[in-house]
Residue, then its C-alpha position, 0 to 999 in steps of 0.5 A: x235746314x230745320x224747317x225743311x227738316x221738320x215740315x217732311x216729318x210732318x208730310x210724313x206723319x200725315x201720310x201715316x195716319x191716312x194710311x194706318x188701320x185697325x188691327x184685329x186682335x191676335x186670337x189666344x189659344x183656349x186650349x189647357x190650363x196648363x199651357x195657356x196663353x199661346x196666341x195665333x197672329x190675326x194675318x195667320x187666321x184671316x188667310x187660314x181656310x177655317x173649317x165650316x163650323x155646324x151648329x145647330x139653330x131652332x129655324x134651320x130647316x130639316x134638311x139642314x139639321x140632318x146636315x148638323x147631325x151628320x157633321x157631329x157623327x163624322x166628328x165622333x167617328x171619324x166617318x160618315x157612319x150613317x151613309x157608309x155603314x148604315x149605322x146610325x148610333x143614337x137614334x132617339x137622341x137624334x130626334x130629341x136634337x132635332x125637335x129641340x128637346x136636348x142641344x148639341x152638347x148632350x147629344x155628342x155625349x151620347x154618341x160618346x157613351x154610345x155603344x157602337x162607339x165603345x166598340x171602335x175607339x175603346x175596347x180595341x185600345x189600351x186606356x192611354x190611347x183611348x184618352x188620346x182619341x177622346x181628345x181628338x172626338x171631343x176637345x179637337x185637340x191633342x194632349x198638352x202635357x204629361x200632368x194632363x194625361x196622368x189627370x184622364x188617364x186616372x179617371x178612365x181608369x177608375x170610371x170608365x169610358x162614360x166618366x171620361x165623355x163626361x169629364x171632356x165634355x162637362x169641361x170648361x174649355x168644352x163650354x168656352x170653345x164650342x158651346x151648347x149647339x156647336x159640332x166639335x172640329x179639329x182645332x188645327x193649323x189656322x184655328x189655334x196656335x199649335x204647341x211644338x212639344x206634341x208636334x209630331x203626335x198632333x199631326x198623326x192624331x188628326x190623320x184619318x188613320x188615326x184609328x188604325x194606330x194603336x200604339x199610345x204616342x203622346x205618354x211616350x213622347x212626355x216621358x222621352x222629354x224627361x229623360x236624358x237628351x238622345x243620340x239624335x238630330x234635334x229635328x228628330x231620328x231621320x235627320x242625320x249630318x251625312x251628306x246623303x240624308x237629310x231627313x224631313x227637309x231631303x226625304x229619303x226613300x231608305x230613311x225612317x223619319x221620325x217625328x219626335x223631335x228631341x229637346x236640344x238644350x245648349x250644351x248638348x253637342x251633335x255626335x258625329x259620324x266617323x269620316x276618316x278623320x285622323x282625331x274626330x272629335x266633338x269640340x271645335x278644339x286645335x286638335x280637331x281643326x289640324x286633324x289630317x283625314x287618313x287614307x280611308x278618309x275623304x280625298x284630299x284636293x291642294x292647289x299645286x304650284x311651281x315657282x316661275x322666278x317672277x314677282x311674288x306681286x305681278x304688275x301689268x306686264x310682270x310674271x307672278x313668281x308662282x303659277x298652278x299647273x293646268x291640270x292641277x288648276x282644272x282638277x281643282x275647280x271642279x272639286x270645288x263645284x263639287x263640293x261647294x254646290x254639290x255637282x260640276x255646275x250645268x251651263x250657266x252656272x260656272x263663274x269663268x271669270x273666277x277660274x281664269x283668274x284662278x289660272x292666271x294666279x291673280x286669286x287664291x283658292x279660298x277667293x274662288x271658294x268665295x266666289x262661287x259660294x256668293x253665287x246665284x246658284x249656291x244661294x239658290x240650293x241652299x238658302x233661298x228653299x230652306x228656312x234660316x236654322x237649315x240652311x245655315x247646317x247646311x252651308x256649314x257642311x259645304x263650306x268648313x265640311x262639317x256639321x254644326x256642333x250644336x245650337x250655340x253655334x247656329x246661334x252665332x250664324x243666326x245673328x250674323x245672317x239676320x244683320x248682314x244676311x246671306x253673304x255675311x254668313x258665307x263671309x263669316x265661315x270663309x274667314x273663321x279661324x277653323x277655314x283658315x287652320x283647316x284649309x289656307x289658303x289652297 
């Protein structure tokens, strides 16, 4: 009735207003002018675990502000100077902090043109990789992009290490971020959103062996992105589609993993590894999906059958007119394991009911690929751990034997996962016309 209809409308919108909440705001990145905007969710920084923040305050007591000025040394050199090497870099300004004479901001440019720092974070290194480490001191950050870097890279050049410090800290984002009294710190995971282009180059930046590394990272990978896309995965080098490596997801003990991922655009195709194809090749083309593996190639496993002289449809107490052979049937199911979930199955994990009907030929060979692709243990391996993008590549290798070709084709099994899920995706790639051409039936 409408009545009814509408009055648990209305219950319903009561309910809602009882129980709906502020939000607090998203937090906006404060980073770049050249690449503003991003923003954090406020769920992620409310469960992140910021770091402490030190600033310095006219009533603190002494031992407190010596706290603050250890804080500003560990951010600037990466360490405890003063209690692990007995240095202690700007003495007089030290003081002058203390008793209130300069504020925090003046004193973390001191220590910048310092001499103990000259001697550890630019004289050791190249100018483009000190401009990197002077982001990290100063700013608490990474380099956002190629124009940025060019903009430091020149004045270190012409002015040196002191027009560098002061270039970073007279800076608006140095004012708008930390202040005149706060200690810098890293603007990491949880603080702000982070960029996808530096990724790789952030993480190592904010390792504490970054100083030990002396080879520039962020110019390189800048340059590398205007260049034409590389023979690699796009998750980076280490990320290859062989069976026995899968880069960063699977690490490897005899895989270099790199860490620069490369702009995969949409035309941009997978080259693939040699498998003994007949016609390898990199389009989903008739030739390609008819291809028969050479001798060297993987080992083909076929479902045989011999004619028993029955009902090709077996009734109750009919014989089909075709039956598998016992060994053949045995062989095959354990191929299939092993090629679907990746071993023979341990206890639990075999679907009996599917291999005896498998015998009895009431299902075919794909209806057994299905079943056991549909089962807990392959949802377990290779969905249920791995985000969508991965588990979709993976799934792909299991079930049609081969990479994906490129992103256009993750997309296509991006949408059917997020409409009809994981069994929409195993249903979608053992009903394509490639499983079909490729493999029948048996």
């Amino acid at each position: 009735q409408p009545q009814a209809r509408q009055l648990v409308i209305d219950c319903f919108n009561v309910l809602l207003q009882e129980l709906a909440v502020p939000m607090p705001s998203t937090r906006q990145r404060l980073g770049s002018p050249v690449n503003q905007g991003l923003q954090l969710p406020a769920t992620y920084a409310l469960a992140a675990e910021g770091r402490q923040r030190y600033v310095m305050k006219p009533r603190m007591s002494g031992a407190q502000k010596a706290e603050v000025i250890r804080a500003a040394y560990r951010q600037v050199f990466e360490r405890d100077i003063a209690k692990a090497y007995s240095q202690m870099p700007c003495p007089v300004e030290a003081t002058q902090v203390r008793q209130g004479d300069i504020s925090m901001r003046e004193f973390i440019r001191a220590l910048g043109r310092s001499k103990e720092y000259r001697n550890q974070f630019y004289a050791r290194f190249s100018n483009s990789r000190a401009v990197e480490l002077a982001f990290r001191h100063f700013l608490g950050r990474g380099i956002s992009s190629r124009e940025e870097f060019t903009y430091y890279f020149d004045i270190v050049s012409a002015q040196g290490l002191p027009g560098l410090v002061d270039c970073l800290v007279n800076s608006m984002e140095y004012a708008r971020v930390f202040g005149e009294e706060t200690v810098p710190y890293l603007r990491d995971l949880g603080e702000e959103a982070q960029e996808s282009a530096g990724w790789g180059s952030n993480r190592k930046l904010f390792r504490f062996s970054a100083p030990f590394e002396g080879a520039p990272q962020y110019v390189t990978l800048y340059a590398s992105y205007r260049q034409a896309f590389p023979d690699q995965h796009a998750y980076g080098g280490g990320n290859d589609p062989l069976a026995l490596n899968y880069g960063a997801i699977f690490p490897s003990g005899t895989a270099s993993v790199a860490t620069r991922p490369a702009p995969a655009p949409y035309d941009s195709r997978r080259i693939l590894i040699g498998n003994g194809m007949a016609q390898p090749g990199q389009m989903d083309s008739p030739q390609f999906r008819s291809a028969q593996p050479r001798r060297v190639g993987p080992r083909v496993v076929r479902l045989q059958q011999i004619a028993t002289g029955g009902n090709s449809v077996p009734r109750r107490s009919g014989q089909p007119s075709i039956r598998n052979t016992e060994a053949s049937t045995q062989a095959v199911i354990r191929a299939v394991y092993a090629q679907v979930l990746g071993n023979a199955g341990y206890a639990g994990e075999r679907n009996t009911v599917a291999e005896i009907k498998l015998e009895n030929g009431d299902i075919c060979l794909r209806d057994f690929v299905r079943q056991v692709a549909r089962s807990d243990a392959f949802r377990r391996r290779y969905w249920s751990g791995l985000y969508i993008t991965k588990a979709i590549e993976v799934m792909h290798r299991r079930l049609l034997g081969r990479p994906t070709f490129g992103r256009w084709e993750i997309d296509a099994y991006f949408d059917t996962a997020a409409r009809r899920g994981f069994y929409g995706v195993v249903e979608a790639m053992l009903s394509s016309r490639e499983y079909t051409t490729c493999f029948g039936e048996d």
